[in-house]
C-alpha positions as CSV (number, residue, x, y, z in Angstrom):
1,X,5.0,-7.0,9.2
2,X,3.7,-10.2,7.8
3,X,3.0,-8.1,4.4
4,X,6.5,-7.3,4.3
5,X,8.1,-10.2,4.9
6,X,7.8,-11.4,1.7
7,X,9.9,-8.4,0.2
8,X,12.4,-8.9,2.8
9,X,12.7,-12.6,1.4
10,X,12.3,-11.8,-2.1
11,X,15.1,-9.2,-1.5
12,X,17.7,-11.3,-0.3
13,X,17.3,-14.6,-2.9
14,X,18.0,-11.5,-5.7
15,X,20.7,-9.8,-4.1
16,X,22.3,-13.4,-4.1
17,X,21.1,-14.2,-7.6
18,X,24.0,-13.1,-9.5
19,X,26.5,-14.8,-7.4
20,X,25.8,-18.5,-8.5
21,X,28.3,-20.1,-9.6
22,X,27.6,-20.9,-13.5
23,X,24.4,-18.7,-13.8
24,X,24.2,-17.3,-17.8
25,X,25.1,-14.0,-18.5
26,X,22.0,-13.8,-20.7
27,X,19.8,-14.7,-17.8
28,X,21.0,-11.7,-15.9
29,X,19.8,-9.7,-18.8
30,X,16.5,-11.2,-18.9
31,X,16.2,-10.5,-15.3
32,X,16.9,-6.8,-15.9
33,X,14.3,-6.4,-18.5
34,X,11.8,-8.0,-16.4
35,X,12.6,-5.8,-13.5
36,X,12.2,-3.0,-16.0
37,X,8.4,-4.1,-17.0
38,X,7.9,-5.3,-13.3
39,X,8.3,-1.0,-12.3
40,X,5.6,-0.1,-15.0
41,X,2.9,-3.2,-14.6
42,X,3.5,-2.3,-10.2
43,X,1.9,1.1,-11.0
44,X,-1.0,-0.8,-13.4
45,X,-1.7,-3.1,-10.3
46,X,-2.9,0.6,-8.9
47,X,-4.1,2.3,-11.7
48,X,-6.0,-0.2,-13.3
49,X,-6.4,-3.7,-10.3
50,X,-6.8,-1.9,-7.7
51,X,-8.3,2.4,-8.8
52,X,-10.2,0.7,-11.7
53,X,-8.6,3.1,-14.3
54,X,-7.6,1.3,-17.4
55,X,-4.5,2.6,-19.8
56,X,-2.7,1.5,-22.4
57,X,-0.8,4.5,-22.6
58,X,2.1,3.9,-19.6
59,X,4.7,3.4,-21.7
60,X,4.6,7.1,-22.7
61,X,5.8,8.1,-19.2
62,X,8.6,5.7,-19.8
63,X,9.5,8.0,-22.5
64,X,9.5,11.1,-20.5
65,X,11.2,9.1,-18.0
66,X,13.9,8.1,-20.5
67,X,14.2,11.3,-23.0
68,X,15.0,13.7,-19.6
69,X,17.8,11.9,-18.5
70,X,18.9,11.0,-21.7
71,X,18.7,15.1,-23.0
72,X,20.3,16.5,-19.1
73,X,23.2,13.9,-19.5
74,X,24.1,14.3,-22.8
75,X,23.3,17.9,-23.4
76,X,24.1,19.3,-20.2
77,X,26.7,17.3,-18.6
78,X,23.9,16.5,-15.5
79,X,24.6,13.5,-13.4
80,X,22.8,10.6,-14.1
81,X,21.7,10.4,-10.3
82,X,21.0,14.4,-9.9
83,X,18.6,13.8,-13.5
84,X,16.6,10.8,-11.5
85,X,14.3,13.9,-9.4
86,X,13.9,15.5,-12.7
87,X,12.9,12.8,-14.5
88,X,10.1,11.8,-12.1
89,X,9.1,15.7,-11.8
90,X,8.6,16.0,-15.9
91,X,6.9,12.1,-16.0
92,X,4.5,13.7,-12.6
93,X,3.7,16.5,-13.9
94,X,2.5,15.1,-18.0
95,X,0.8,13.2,-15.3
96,X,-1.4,15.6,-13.8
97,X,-1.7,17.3,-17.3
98,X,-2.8,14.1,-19.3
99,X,-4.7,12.7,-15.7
100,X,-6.8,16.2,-15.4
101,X,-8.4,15.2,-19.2
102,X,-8.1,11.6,-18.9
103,X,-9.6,11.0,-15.1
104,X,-12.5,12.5,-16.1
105,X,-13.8,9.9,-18.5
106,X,-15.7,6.6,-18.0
107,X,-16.7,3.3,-19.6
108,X,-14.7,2.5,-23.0
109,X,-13.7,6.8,-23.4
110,X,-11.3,6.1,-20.3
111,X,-9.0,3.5,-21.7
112,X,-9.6,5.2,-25.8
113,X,-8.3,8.2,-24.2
114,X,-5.2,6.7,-23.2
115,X,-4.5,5.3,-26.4
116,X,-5.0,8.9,-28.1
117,X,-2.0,10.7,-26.3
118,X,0.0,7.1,-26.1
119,X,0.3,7.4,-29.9
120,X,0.1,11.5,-29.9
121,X,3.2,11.3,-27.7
122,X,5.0,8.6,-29.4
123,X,4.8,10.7,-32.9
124,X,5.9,13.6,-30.6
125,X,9.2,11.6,-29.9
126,X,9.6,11.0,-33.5
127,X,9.7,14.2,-34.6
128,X,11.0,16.6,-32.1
129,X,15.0,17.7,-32.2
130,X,15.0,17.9,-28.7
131,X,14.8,14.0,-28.6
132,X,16.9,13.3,-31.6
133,X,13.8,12.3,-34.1
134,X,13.9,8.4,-35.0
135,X,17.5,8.2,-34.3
136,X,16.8,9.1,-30.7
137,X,20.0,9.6,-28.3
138,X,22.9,7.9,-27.8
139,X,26.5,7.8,-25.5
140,X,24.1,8.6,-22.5
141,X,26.7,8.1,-19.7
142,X,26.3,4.8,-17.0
143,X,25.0,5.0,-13.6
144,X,27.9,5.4,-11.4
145,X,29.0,5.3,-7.8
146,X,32.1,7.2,-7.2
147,X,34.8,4.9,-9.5
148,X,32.2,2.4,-10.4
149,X,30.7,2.3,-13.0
150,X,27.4,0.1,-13.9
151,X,28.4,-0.5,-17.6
152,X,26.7,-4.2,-17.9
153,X,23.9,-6.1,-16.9
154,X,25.6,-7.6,-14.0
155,X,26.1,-4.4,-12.4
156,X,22.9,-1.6,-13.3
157,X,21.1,-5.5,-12.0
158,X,21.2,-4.5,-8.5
159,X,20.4,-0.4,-9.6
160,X,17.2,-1.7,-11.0
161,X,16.0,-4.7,-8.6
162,X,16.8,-1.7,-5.7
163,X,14.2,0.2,-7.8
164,X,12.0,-2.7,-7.6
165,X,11.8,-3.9,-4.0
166,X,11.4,-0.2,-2.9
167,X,8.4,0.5,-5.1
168,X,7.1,-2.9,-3.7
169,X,7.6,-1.8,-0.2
170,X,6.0,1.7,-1.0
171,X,2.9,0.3,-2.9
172,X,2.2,-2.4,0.0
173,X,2.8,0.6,2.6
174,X,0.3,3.1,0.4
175,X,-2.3,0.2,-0.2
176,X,-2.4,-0.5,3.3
177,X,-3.4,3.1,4.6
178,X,-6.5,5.3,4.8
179,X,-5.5,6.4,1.6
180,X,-5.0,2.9,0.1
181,X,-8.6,1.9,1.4
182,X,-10.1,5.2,-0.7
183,X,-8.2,3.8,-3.6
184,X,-9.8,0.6,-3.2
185,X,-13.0,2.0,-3.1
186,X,-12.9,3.5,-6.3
187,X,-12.9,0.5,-8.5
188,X,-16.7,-0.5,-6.9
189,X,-18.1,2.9,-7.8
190,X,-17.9,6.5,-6.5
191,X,-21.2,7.0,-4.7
192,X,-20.2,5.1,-1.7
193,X,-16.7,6.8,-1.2
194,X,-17.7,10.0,-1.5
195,X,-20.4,9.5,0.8
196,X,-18.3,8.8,3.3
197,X,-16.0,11.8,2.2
198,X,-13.0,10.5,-0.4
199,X,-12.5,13.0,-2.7
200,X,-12.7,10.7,-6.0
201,X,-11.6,12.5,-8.6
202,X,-7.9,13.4,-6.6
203,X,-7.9,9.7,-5.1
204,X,-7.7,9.4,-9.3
205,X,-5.4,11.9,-10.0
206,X,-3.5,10.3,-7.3
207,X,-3.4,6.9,-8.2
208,X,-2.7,8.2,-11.9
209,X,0.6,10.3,-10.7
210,X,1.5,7.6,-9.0
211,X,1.5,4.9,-12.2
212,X,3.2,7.7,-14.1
213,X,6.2,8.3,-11.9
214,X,7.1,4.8,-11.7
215,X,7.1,4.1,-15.2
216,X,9.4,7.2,-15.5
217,X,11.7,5.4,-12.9
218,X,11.7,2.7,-15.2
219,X,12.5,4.5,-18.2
220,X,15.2,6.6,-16.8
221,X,16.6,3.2,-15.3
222,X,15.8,1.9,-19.2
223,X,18.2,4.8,-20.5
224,X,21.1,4.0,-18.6
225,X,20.9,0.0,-18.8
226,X,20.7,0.3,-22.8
227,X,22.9,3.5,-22.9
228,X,20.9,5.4,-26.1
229,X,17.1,5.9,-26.5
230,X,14.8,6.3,-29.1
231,X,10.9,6.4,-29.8
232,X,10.3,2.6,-30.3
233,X,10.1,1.1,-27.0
234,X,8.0,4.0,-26.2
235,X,5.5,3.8,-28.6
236,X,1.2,2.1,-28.6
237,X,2.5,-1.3,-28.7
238,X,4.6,-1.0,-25.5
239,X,1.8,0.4,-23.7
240,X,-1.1,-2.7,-24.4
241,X,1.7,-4.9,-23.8
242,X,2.5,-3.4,-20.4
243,X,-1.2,-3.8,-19.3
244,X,-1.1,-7.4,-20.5
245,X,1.8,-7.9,-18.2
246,X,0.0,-6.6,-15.2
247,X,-3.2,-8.5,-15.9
248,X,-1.4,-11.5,-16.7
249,X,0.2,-11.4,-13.5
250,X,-3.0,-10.3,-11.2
251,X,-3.9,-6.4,-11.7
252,X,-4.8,-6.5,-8.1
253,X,-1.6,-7.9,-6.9
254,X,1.6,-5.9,-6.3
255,X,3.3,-9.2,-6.7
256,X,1.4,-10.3,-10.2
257,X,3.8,-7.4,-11.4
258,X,6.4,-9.3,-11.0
259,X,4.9,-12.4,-12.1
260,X,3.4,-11.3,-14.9
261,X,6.6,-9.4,-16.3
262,X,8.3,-12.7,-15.6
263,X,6.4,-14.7,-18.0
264,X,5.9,-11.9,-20.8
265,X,9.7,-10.8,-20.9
266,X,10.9,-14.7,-20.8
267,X,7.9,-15.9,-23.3
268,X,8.6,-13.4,-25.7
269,X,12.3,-14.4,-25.6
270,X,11.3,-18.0,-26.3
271,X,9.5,-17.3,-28.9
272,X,11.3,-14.6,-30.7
273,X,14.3,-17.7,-30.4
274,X,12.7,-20.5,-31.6
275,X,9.8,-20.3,-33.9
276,X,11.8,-18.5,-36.9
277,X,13.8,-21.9,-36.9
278,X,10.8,-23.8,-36.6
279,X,8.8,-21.6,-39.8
280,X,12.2,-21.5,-41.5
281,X,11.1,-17.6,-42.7
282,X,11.1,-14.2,-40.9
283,X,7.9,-13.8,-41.0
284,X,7.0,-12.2,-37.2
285,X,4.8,-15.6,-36.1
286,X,5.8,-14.7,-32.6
287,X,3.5,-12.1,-32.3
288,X,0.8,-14.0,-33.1
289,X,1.8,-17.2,-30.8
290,X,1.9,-14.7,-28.3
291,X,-1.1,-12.9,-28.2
292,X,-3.2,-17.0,-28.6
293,X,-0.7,-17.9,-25.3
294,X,-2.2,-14.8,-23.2
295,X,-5.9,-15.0,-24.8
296,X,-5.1,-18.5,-23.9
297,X,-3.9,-17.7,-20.4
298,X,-6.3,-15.0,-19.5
299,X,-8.8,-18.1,-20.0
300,X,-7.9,-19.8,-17.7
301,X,-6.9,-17.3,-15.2
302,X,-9.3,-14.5,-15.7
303,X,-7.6,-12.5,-12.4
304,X,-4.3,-13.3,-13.0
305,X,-1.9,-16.1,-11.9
306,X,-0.9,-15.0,-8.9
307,X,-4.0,-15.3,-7.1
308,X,-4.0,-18.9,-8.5
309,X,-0.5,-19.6,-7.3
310,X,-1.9,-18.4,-3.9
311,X,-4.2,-20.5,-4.1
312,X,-1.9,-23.8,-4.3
313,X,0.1,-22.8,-0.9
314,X,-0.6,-24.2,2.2
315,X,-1.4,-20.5,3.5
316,X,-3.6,-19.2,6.2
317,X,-3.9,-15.5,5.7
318,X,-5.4,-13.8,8.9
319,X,-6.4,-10.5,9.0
320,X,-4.4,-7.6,10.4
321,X,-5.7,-7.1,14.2
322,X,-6.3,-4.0,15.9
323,X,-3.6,-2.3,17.5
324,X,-4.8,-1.0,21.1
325,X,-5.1,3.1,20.3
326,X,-6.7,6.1,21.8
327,X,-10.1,6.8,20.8
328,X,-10.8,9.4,17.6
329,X,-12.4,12.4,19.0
330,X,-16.2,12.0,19.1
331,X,-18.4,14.6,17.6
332,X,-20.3,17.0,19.9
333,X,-24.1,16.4,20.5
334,X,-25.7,20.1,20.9
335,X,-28.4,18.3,23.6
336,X,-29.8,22.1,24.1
337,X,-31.2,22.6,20.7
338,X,-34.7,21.9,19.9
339,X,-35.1,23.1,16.3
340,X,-35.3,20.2,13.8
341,X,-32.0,17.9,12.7
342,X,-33.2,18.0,9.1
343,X,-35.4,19.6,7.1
344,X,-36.8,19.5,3.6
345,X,-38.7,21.6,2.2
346,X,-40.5,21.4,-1.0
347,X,-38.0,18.9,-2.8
348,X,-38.3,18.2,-5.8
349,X,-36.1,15.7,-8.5
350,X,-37.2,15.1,-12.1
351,X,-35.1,13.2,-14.7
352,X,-36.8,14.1,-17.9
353,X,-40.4,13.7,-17.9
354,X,-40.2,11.5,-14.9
355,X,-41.6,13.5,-11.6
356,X,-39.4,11.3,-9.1
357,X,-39.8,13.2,-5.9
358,X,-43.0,15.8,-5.9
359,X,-42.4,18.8,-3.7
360,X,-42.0,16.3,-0.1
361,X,-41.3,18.2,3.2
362,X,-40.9,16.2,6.2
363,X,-38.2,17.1,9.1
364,X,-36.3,15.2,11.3
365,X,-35.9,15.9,15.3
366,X,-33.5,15.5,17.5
367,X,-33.2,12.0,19.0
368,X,-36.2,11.0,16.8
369,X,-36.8,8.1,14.5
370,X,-38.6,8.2,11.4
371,X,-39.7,6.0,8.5
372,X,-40.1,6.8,5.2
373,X,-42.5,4.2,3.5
374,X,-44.4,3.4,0.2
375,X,-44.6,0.9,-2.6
376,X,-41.6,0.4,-4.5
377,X,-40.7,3.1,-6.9
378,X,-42.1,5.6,-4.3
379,X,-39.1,8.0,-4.3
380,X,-37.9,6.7,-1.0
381,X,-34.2,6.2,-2.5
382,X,-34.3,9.6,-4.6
383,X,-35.3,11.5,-1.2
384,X,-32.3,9.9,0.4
385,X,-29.8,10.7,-2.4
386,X,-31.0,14.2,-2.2
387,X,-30.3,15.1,1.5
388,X,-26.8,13.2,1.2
389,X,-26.0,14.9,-1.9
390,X,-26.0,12.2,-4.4
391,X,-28.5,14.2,-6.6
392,X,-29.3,17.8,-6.9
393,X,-32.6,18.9,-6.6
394,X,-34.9,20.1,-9.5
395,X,-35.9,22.5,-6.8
396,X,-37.1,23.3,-3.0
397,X,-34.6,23.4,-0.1
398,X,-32.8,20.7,1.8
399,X,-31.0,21.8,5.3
400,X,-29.5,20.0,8.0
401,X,-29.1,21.5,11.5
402,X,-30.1,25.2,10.2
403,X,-27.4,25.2,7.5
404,X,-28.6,25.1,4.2
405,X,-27.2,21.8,2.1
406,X,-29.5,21.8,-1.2
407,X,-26.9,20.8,-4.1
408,X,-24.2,20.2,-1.4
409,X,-21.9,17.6,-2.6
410,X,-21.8,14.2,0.0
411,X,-18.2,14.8,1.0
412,X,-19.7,18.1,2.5
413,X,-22.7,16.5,3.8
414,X,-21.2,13.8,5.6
415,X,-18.3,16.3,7.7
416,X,-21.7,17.8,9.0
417,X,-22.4,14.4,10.5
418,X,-24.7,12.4,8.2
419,X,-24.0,8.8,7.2
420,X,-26.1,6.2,5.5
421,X,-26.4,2.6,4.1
422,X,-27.9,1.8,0.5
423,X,-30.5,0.0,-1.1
424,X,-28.1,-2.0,-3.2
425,X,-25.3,-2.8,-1.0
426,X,-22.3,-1.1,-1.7
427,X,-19.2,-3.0,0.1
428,X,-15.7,-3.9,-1.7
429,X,-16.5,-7.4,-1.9
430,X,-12.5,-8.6,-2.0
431,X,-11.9,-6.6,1.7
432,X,-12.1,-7.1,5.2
433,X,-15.3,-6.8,6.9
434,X,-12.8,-4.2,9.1
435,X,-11.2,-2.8,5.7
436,X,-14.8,-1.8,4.6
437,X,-15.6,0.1,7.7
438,X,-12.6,1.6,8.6
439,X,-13.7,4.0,5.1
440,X,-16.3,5.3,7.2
441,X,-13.7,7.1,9.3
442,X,-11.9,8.1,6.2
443,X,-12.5,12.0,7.0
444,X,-11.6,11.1,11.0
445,X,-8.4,10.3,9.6
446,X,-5.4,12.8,8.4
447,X,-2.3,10.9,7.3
448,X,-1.5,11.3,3.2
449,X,-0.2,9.3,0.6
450,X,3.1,10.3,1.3
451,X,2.8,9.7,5.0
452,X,1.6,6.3,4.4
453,X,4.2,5.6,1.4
454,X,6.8,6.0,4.0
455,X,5.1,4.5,6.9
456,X,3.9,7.5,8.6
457,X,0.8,6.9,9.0
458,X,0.6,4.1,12.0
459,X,-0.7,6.1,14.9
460,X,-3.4,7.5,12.7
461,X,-4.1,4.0,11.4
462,X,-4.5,2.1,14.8
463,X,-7.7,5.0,15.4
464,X,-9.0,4.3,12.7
465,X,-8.7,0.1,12.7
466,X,-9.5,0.4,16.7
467,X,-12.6,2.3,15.9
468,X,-13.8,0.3,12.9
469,X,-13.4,-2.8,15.7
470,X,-14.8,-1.2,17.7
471,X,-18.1,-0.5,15.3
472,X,-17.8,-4.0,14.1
473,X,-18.5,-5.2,18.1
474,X,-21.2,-2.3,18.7
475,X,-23.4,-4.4,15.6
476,X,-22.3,-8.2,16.9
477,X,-19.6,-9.0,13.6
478,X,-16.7,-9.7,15.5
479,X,-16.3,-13.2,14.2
480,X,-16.6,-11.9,10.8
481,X,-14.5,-9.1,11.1
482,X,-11.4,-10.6,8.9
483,X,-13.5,-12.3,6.6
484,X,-13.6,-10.8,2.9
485,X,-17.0,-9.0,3.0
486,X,-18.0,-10.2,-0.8
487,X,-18.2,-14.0,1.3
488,X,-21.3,-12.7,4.0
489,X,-24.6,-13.3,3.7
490,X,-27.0,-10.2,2.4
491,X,-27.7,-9.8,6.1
492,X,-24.8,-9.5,7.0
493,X,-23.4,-7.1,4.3
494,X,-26.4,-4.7,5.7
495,X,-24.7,-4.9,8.9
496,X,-21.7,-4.2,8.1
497,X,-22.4,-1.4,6.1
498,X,-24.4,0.7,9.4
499,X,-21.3,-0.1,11.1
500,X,-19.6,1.7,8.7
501,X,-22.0,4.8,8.5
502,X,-21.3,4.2,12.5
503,X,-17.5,5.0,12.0
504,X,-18.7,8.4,10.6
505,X,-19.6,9.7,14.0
506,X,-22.8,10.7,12.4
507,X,-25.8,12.9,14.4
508,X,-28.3,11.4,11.4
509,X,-28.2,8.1,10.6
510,X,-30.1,7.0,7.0
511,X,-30.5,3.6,6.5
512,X,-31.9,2.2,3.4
513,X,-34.2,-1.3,4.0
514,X,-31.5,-2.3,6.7
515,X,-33.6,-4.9,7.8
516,X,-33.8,-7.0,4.3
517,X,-32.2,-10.6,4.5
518,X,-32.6,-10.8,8.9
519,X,-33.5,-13.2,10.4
520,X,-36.1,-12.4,13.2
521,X,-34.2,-12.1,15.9
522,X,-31.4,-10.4,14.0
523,X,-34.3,-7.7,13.4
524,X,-34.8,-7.6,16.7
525,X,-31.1,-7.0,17.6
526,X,-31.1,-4.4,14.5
527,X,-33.9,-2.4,16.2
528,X,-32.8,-2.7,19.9
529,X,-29.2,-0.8,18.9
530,X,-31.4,1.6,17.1
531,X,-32.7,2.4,20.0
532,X,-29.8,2.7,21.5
533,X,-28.1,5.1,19.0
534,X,-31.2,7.2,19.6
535,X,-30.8,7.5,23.4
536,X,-27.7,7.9,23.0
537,X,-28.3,11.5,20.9
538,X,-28.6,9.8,17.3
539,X,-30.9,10.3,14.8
540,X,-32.5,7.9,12.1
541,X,-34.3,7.8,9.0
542,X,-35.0,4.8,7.8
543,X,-36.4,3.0,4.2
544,X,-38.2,-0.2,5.3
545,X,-40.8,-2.7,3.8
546,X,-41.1,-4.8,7.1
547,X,-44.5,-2.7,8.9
548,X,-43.6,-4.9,11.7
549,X,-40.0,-3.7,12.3
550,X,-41.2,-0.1,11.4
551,X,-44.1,0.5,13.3
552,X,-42.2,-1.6,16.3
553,X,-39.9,1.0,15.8
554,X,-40.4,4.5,14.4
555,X,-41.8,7.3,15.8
556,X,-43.1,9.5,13.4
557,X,-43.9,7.6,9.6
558,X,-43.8,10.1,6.3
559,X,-45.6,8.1,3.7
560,X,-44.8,8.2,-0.2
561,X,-46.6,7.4,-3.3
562,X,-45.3,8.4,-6.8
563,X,-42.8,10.5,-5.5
564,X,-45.9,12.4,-3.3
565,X,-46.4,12.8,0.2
566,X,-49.6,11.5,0.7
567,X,-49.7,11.2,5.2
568,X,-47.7,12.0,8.5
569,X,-47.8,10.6,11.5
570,X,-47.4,8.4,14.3
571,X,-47.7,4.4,13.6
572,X,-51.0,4.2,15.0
573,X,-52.4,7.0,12.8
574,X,-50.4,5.7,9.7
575,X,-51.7,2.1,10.6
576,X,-55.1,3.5,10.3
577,X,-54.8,6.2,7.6
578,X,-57.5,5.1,4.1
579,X,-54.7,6.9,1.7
580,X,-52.5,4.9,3.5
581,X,-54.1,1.5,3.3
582,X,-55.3,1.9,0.0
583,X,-51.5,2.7,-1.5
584,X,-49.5,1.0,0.0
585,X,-50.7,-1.1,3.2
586,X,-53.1,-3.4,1.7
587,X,-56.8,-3.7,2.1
588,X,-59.9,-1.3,1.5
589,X,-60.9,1.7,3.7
């Protein structure tokens, strides 16, 4: 509720906006066009703040947004309001056909893809009859309710700032969600949501869709605020400048939207006004005052102003607490079976000429824990990558509880009940310690995007935030469990993330090094609840250089050296194997 609250607010001191006495008519205008940019930098802030996915090409769905409602009202006689559904259906689905070929690219191609079909589909509204060439379309009917017609600013103002404080609502809702936490995850990498089953490349598709459609609510609201359309405010230029207005703003922030479209709209304004009397020619010197003001800006706020603004209130933000909820359902333990947990057999990786993991077999029982050790570069981390999916094998076989899972991507892996940490940590540094864990549960978890969108989602959310608490308390973070996990100690970001693989209800636990950064008697917590997974019916492999806290620990030991097994054993026979010594332990034999 305390996320919404603001809306509310921000809701009411607009509604009563154009009702003081001796406010400008021009300012009302200004407030529409910022309302306008506010709809298409909300869908940046998750597109490109919060999934990581840069475009410049947004104001193309404006277009699509614009050009359908603008073509079924003029050409068919449609009402405006029974044209908004289509125009969100045609700006979806270019969506998912420009997202399936866009989505797929990384680094600089990602955002250089955008900017090919921004100015592919600008020409395209240049030149097609359909959309009236340059000209464009004009005597598009107003918005209308019954009698009333919203003919002027004054009136499509409340149409449009509607528009706005529902998408507001919406994003908030969808960002606070299972889904929104997947989102989240995205912009850190892929390896560590999809270990823990998002389905990245539809979590992209998703967040792309979603971007799309609102700029086409934008655009359609565009067409019937100016009442004609036509390619120009469609085209490249629209586009950067609609990222600039969500990064000026905060990317991250739903908020920075409307901050950032704000400043833009009434900057540009200012300067458009006043510098041709100040040059005394025509010469377009706003343009260039402009871009120096938001180099200028971006300076001194490289993540936006909002967060700065933020930053100047007396505000306390507490996290959100954990509603009491029934328990998710708990895997079942088959305690009868004796046959090994995991096996591999033979595997094998090689990147080029590099022989990273040499035909190693090793297995892993039932209630067991076992170390895998060696120097550094050893293959420990490939070996783990290949039984969670991460990396296909060159060859040889890995399965885990009889069921073959060589090449099997992680989402797969992890449904059959096998989580794990990472060598490099791999937390969303700007979420809750419970955010971060609760995306261990992600496939304990059912509600969609729509469900959460609309609010849906709560009872499926308390079981997930109860059970993320409740991992949180099973490592000892409670204290830290609202703090942003980027602001922990190494340690502690190793804790938090076996918590997480925790909410995964895993049978096999693989931790990598989880006992780097500890303090002594935080190792000896670490291993105590290792224990306790393991009486419990849990298995773990674990990647550790501390011999003390592995041979305190472990059962069995598989030993690597250059991607080669090279011993098997228990701790005493490891602690006294030559190869053993000579490789990795220190000493002669």
């Amino acid at each position: 509720m305390a996320q919404r609250l603001p809306i509310v607010l921000f809701a009411l001191v607009m509604a009563v906006l154009p009702f003081v006495p001796g406010i400008p008519p021009f300012w009302i205008v200004l407030l529409d066009n910022i309302g306008l940019a506010a709809l298409v930098a909300m869908g940046l802030v998750i597109l490109t703040g919060v999934g990581g996915l840069t475009s410049f090409g947004q104001a193309a769905f404006c277009g699509f947004g614009a050009y359908t409602t603008a073509i079924l009202t003029t050409s068919y006689g449609l009402s405006p309001w029974l044209s908004l559904p289509a125009a969100l259906v045609v700006s979806g689905i270019a969506a998912v056909v420009l997202g399936l070929m866009t989505v797929r690219l990384s680094g600089h191609y990602l955002p250089l893809g955008t900017i090919a079909w921004g100015i592919s589909l600008f020409y395209l509204f240049s030149k097609l009859e359909l959309t009236g060439r340059n000209d464009g379309i004009s005597s598009i009917p107003p918005l209308a309710i019954g009698t009333f017609e919203m003919r002027n600013p004054n009136t499509i103002y409340f149409a449009i700032w509607l528009a706005v404080v529902v998408a507001a609502l919406i994003t908030v809702n969808l960002l606070d969600s299972r889904m929104g936490r997947a989102i989240r995850a995205l912009r850190r990498g892929h390896i560590a949501a999809e270990s823990f089953g998002v389905q990245t490349a539809q979590a992209k598709l998703l967040v792309f869709i979603y971007a799309a459609v609102l700029a086409g609510l934008s655009g359609w609201l565009y067409a019937h605020f100016q009442r004609a359309v036509n390619p120009t405010p469609f085209g490249p230029q629209a586009g950067i400048e609609y990222l600039f207005v969500a990064v000026l703003g905060g990317a991250g922030y739903v908020w920075g939207a409307v901050l950032g479209a704000g400043i833009v709209t009434v900057l540009k304004e200012i300067l458009q006004s006043y510098l041709p009397l100040l040059f005394k020619n025509e010469t377009q010197f706003e343009i260039v005052v402009f871009g120096v003001l938001l180099v200028a800006l971006l300076q001194l706020a490289p993540n936006g102003l909002w967060p700065r603004l933020l930053a100047l209130l007396p505000l306390t933000p507490r996290g959100q607490q954990p509603q009491p909820a029934a328990a998710l359902p708990a895997r079942e333990i088959d305690t009868a079976s004796t046959g090994p947990l995991l096996t591999i057999d033979k595997a094998r990786k090689q990147f080029g000429g590099v022989l990273a993991v040499n035909d190693v077999s090793f297995e892993v029982g039932r209630r067991e824990i076992v170390a895998l050790i060696g120097p550094n570069g050893a293959g420990k981390s490939t070996t783990f990558n290949l039984v969670t999916g991460v990396l296909t094998t060159t060859s040889g076989r890995v399965s885990i509880l009889g069921q073959d899972t060589t090449d099997t991507p992680p989402q797969q892996v992890v449904r059959l009940g096998v989580a794990r940490t990472f060598q490099h940590v791999k937390l969303v540094p700007d979420m809750t310690v419970l955010e971060n864990v609760a995306i261990g549960a992600h496939l304990r978890g059912h509600a969609g995007a729509i469900a959460s969108m609309l609010r849906l989602d709560r009872a499926d959310e308390a079981k997930l935030l109860a059970e993320a608490a409740r991992q949180i308390a099973r490592v000892g973070l409670t204290d830290q469990m609202h703090q942003l996990a980027g602001s922990l100690s190494l340690g502690q970001q190793r804790i938090v993330e076996i918590a997480r693989a925790l909410c995964a209800d895993p049978v096999l636990l693989l931790l990598d090094e989880p006992a780097a950064g500890l303090r002594h008697k935080e190792k000896q917590q670490l291993a105590e609840l290792l224990r306790q997974l393991r009486d419990g019916g849990m298995s773990v492999l674990l990647v550790e250089h501390d011999m003390g806290f592995v041979m305190n620990l472990a059962q069995r030991i598989v030993v690597l050296d250059f991607g080669t097994k090279i011993a098997e054993g228990t701790p005493e026979t490891i602690r006294t194997n030559p190869d053993v010594i000579r490789a990795y332990l220190g000493g002669t034999a």
